[in-house]
GUDRENVEX-696308 format. One record per residue (C-alpha): x, z, y; residue in one letter; residue number from 1. Coordinates in steps of 0.05 Angstrom, whole numbers, plus 5000, padded with zeros to 4 digits. Layout:
N
X  Z  Y  A  NUM
...
***
This chain:
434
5419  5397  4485  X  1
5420  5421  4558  X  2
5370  5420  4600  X  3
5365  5366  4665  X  4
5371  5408  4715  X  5
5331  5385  4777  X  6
5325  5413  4847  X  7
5258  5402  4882  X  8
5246  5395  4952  X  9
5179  5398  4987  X  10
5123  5451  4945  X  11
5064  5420  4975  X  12
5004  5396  4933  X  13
5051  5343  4898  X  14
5110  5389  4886  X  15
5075  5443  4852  X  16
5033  5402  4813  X  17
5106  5369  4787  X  18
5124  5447  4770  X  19
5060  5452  4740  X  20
5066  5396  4695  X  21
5136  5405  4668  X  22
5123  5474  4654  X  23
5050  5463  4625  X  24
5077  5398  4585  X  25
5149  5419  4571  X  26
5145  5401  4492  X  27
5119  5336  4506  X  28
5166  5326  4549  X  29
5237  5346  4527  X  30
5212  5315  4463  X  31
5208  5241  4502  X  32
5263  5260  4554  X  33
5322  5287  4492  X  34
5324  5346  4528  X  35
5282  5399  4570  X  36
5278  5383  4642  X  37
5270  5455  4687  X  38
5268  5455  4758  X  39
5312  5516  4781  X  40
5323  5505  4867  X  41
5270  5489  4911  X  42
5264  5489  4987  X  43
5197  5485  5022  X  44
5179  5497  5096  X  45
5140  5570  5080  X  46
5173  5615  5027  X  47
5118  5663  5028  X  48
5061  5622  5021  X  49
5025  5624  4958  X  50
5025  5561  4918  X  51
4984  5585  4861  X  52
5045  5581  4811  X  53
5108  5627  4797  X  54
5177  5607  4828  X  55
5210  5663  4801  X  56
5280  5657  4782  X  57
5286  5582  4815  X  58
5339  5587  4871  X  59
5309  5582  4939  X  60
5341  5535  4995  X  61
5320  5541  5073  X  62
5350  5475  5079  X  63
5331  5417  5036  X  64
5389  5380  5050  X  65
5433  5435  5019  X  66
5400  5417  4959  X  67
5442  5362  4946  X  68
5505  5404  4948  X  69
5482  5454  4895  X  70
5525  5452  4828  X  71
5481  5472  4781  X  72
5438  5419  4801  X  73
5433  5349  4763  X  74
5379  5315  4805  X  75
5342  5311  4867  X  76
5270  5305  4880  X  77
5248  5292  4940  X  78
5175  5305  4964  X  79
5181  5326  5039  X  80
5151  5254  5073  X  81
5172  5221  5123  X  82
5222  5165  5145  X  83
5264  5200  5184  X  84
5286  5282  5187  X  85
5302  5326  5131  X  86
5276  5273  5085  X  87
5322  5219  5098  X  88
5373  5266  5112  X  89
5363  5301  5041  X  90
5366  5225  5004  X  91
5431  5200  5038  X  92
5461  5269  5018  X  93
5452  5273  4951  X  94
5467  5202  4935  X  95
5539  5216  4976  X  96
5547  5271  4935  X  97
5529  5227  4867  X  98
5457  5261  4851  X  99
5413  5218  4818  X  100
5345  5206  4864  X  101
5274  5216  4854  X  102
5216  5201  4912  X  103
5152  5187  4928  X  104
5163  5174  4995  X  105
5137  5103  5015  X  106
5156  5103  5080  X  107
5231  5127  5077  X  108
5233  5064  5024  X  109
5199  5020  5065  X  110
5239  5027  5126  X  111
5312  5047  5091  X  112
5306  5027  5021  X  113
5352  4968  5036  X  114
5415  5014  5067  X  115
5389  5075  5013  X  116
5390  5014  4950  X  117
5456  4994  4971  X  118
5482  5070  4974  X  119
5460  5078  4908  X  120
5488  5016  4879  X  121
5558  5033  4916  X  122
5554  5106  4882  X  123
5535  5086  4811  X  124
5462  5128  4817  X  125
5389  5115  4798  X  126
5341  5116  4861  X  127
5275  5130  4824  X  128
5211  5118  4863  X  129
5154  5103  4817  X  130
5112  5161  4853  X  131
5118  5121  4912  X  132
5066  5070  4902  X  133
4996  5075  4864  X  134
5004  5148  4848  X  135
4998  5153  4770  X  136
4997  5080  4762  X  137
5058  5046  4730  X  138
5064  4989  4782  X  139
5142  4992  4793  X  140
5165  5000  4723  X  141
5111  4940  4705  X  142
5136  4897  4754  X  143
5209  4912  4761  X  144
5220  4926  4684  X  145
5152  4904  4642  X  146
5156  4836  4675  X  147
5225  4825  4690  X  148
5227  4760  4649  X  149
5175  4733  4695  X  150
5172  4693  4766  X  151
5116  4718  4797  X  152
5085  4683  4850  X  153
5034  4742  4879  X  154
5021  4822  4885  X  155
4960  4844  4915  X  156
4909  4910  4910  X  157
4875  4962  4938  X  158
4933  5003  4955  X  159
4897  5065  4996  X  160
4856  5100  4968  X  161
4821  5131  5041  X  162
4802  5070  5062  X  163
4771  5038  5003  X  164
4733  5101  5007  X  165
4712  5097  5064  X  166
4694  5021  5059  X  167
4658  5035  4990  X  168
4610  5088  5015  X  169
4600  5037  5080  X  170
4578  4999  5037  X  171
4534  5037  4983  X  172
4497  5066  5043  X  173
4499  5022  5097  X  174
4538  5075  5142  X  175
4582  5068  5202  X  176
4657  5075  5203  X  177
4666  5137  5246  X  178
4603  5175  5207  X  179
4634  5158  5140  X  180
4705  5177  5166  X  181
4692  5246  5190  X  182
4660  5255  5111  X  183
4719  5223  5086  X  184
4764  5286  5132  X  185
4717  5343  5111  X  186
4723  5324  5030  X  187
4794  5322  5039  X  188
4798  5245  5028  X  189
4828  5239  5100  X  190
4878  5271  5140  X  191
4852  5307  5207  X  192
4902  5242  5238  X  193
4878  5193  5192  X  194
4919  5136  5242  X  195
4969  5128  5182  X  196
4906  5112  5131  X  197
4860  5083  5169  X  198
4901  5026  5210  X  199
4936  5003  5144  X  200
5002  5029  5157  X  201
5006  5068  5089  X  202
4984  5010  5051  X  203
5041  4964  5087  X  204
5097  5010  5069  X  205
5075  5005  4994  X  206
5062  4927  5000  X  207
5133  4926  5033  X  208
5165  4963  4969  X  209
5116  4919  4918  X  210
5136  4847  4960  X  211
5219  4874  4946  X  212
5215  4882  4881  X  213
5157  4825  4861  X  214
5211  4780  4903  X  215
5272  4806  4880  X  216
5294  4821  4951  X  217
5307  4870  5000  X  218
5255  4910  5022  X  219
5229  4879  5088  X  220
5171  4924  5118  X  221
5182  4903  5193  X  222
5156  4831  5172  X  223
5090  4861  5141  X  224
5035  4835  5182  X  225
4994  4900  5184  X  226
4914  4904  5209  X  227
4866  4962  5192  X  228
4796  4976  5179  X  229
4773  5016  5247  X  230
4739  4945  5268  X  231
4700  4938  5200  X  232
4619  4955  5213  X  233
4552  4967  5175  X  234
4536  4897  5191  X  235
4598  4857  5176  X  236
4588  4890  5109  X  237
4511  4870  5105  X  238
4531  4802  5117  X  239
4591  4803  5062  X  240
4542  4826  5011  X  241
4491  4772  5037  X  242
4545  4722  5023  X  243
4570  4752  4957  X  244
4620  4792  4980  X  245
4649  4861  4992  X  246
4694  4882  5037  X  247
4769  4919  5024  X  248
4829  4928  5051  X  249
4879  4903  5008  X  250
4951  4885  5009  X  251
4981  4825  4995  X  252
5050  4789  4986  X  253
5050  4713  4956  X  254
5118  4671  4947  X  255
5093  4607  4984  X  256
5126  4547  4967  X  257
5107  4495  5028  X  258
5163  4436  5016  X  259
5210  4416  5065  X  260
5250  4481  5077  X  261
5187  4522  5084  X  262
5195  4566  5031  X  263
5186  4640  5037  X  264
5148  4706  5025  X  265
5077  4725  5063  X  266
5066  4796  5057  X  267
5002  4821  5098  X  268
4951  4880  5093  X  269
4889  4869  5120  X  270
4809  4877  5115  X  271
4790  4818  5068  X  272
4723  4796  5033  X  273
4728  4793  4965  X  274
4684  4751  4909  X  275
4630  4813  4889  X  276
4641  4797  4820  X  277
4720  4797  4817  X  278
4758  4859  4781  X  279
4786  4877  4853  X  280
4713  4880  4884  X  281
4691  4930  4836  X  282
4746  4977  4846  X  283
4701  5035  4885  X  284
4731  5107  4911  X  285
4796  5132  4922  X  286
4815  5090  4868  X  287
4877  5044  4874  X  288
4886  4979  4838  X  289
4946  4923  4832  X  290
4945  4849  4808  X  291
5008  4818  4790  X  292
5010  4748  4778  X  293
5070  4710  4740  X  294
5088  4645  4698  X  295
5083  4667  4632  X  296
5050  4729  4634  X  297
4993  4705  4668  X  298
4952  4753  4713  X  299
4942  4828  4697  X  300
4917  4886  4745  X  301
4929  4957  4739  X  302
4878  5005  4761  X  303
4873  5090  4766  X  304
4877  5147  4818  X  305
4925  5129  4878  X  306
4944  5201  4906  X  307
4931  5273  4887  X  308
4975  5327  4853  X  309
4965  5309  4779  X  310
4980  5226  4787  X  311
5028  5236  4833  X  312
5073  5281  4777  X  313
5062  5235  4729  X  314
5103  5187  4763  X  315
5152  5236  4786  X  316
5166  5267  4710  X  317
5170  5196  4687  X  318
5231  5174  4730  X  319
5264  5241  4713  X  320
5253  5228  4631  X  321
5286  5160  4651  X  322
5336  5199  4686  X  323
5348  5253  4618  X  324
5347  5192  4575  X  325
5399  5157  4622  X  326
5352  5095  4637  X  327
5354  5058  4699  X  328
5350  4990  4736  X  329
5365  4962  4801  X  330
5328  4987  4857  X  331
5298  4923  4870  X  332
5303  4898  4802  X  333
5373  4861  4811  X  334
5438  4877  4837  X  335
5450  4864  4914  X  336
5498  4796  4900  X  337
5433  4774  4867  X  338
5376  4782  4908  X  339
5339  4727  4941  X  340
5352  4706  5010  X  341
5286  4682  5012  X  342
5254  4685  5092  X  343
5188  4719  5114  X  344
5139  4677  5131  X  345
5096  4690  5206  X  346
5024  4710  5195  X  347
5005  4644  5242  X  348
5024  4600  5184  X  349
4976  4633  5134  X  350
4929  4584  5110  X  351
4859  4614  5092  X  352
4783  4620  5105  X  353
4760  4660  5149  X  354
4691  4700  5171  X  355
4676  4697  5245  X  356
4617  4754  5269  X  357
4599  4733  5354  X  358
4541  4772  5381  X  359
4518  4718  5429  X  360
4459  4719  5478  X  361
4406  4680  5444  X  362
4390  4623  5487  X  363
4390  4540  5478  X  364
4463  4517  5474  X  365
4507  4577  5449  X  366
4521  4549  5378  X  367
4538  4480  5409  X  368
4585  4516  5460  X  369
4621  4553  5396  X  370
4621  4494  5343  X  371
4651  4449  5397  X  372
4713  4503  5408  X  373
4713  4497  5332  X  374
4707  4420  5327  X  375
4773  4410  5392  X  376
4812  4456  5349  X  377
4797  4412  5273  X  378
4769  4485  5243  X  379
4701  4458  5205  X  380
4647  4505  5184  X  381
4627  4519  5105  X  382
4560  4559  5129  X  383
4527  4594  5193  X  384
4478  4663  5192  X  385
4441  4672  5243  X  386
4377  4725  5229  X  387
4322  4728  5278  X  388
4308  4711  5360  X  389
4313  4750  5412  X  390
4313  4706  5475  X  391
4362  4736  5527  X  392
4381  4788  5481  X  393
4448  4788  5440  X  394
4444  4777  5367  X  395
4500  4761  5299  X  396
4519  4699  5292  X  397
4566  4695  5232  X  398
4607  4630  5211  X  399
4647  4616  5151  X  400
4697  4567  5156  X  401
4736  4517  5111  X  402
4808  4530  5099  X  403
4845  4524  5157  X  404
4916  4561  5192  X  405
4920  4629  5224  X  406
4940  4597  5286  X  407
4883  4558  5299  X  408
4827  4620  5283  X  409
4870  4652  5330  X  410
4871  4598  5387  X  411
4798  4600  5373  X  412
4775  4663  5377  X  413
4812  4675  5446  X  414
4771  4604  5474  X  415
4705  4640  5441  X  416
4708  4701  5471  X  417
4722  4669  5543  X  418
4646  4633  5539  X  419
4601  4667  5582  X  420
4551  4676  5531  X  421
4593  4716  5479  X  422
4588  4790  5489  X  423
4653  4811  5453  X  424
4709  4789  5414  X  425
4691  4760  5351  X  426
4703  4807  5285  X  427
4746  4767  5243  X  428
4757  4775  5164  X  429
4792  4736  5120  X  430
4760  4721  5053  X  431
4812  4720  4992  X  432
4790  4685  4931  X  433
4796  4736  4887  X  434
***
């Protein structure tokens, strides 16, 4: 049978490690795909640079968007980055000209999947993007295909692997942020601009494509409430493991049905303290994890390596044996007449606990001062630390509070941080139950 014939864009750690595998696995392959799959055009930014594997004989393109007009070519891969520029431009082109898709670009999908699904749907194509999320880990054929027959109420997990890093060697040996960060740069685990990592940004684009297809509706990344993990110190996480917790920055998107109209989607990536003994707690490294939960299916988590050459092809070679085999679905799991309509929902009307860290100065009165800001607002307290005196010095006060809305932490925090004897805003966390 003849070969898929696929033109690859972008020869970077993830593209060659895609040549690598079809050419290193190319019996186990055509035998699962019906045919051979062979990349033969490429276009990368440096043709002379050596990428520690042959491209002899593939045609070379200076342009990756002229990739889309070759017409030898069957498919597209995309693996340049970005959301806008020769990415983007690349996509639109080679769904215009009726070329099957396949990405892992999270944030051209979080930001344009909806106009990108709709292209596809109006041309008759497959938009393939299980690379995009959870490197090697299955997450959008589980959820858009392996629980299709499900409603599911909630997707959550550890969806970067630098900064669950960074927060798991925090916390094996009690370092600080910036010393474990510039580790995390010179191992490779972070980029010399590790903004995109390290202030959650990467793991809201994926949460954004999760929350579209969890949801059944169009991808909505601008309504991601997005906070990072710059703020997160040695202490905070002393105190979480005091109170049985660890510390990770996960994402999370929860159909919330409040009654009365207020129906809707949350979808939020934060810091959050976990239960130590839950399955997402014990998740350590640059490891990546996702919990699905629906009505019959229950809950189930998927767990492996989040990035890198080798996980990332995985998912790339399994949308293009879809693609030989002539599988596909939806882009978000249901045709565009029949996705939800369903609203965001503001991050003010999250309903939660929450940990509160004030260094105070330690003198008669200060706890009185806070817990009566508390007390106006209706926000009671589950527990207080407070370790040690030091009078006239400033020490950690930490408080734990019952469940109570976004809004009012927030009112609170900003009437805190006004007393006289608090030194600096208040850290806050938000614990998850599991």
């Amino acid at each position: 049978m003849r070969p898929l014939s696929v033109a690859l864009a972008g020869l970077g750690t993830v593209g060659a490690g895609v040549l690598r595998l079809l050419r290193e696995n190319a019996d186990i392959v055509a035998a699962r795909a019906g045919r051979p799959i062979v990349v033969t055009a490429v276009s990368a930014r440096d043709r002379g640079r050596d990428r520690g594997i042959s491209l002899a004989g593939l045609r070379w393109y200076e342009a990756p968007v002229a990739l889309a007009a070759d017409a030898e070519t069957d498919a597209v891969v995309e693996l340049i980055g970005g959301a806008e520029g020769p990415a983007r431009a690349l996509v639109e082109a080679a769904i215009a000209a009726g070329k099957p898709v396949v990405t892992a670009n999270k944030a051209l999908l979080a930001v344009h999947g909806a106009a990108l699904a709709a292209a596809a749907e109006a041309q008759g194509v497959p938009l393939g993007f299980e690379a995009a999320v959870a490197g090697g880990i299955p997450v959008i054929k589980a959820l858009r295909e392996g629980l299709a027959g499900n409603r599911l109420s909630r997707v959550a997990g550890i969806l970067n692997g630098t900064c669950n890093y960074i927060l798991s060697v925090m916390a094996e040996r009690g370092r600080e942020f910036a010393e474990v960060l510039g580790e995390a740069q010179r191992l490779g685990y972070a980029e010399a601009d590790p903004a995109f990592d390290i202030d959650g940004i990467d793991a809201a684009h994926k949460l954004a494509i999760l929350a579209a297809i969890a949801f059944g509706r169009p991808v909505a990344f601008g309504d991601v409430h997005v906070e990072g993990i710059r703020h997160i110190s040695a202490l905070d996480i002393a105190f979480a493991r005091e109170l049985g917790y660890r510390i990770k920055l996960l994402g999370i998107a929860r159909r919330v049905d409040g009654g009365a109209g207020r129906a809707g989607i949350s979808a939020r990536v934060h810091p959050c303290m976990v239960p130590a003994g839950s399955p997402l707690a014990r998740v350590d490294g640059v490891y990546n994890a996702v919990v699905a939960e629906g009505d019959f299916v229950g809950r189930l988590m998927l767990e492996g390596r989040g990035a890198g050459a080798g996980p990332t092809a995985s998912a790339v070679v399994a949308d293009l044996i879809d693609l030989a085999r002539n599988r596909s679905a939806p882009v978000w799991g249901a045709a565009s007449a029949a996705l939800s309509d369903l609203p965001s929902l503001p991050m003010s009307a999250h309903l939660g606990t929450y940990y509160l860290r004030l260094m105070v100065v330690d003198r008669a009165g200060v706890i009185a001062d806070v817990t009566a800001v508390l007390r106006d607002l209706d926000i009671s307290l589950e527990s207080m630390l407070q370790r040690g005196r030091s009078p006239g010095e400033a020490v950690p006060v930490v408080l734990v509070t019952h469940e109570t809305r976004e809004a009012a932490i927030r009112t609170a925090i900003e009437r805190i941080t006004a007393l006289d004897v608090v030194l600096e805003t208040p850290v806050l966390i938000r614990i998850e139950p599991a």
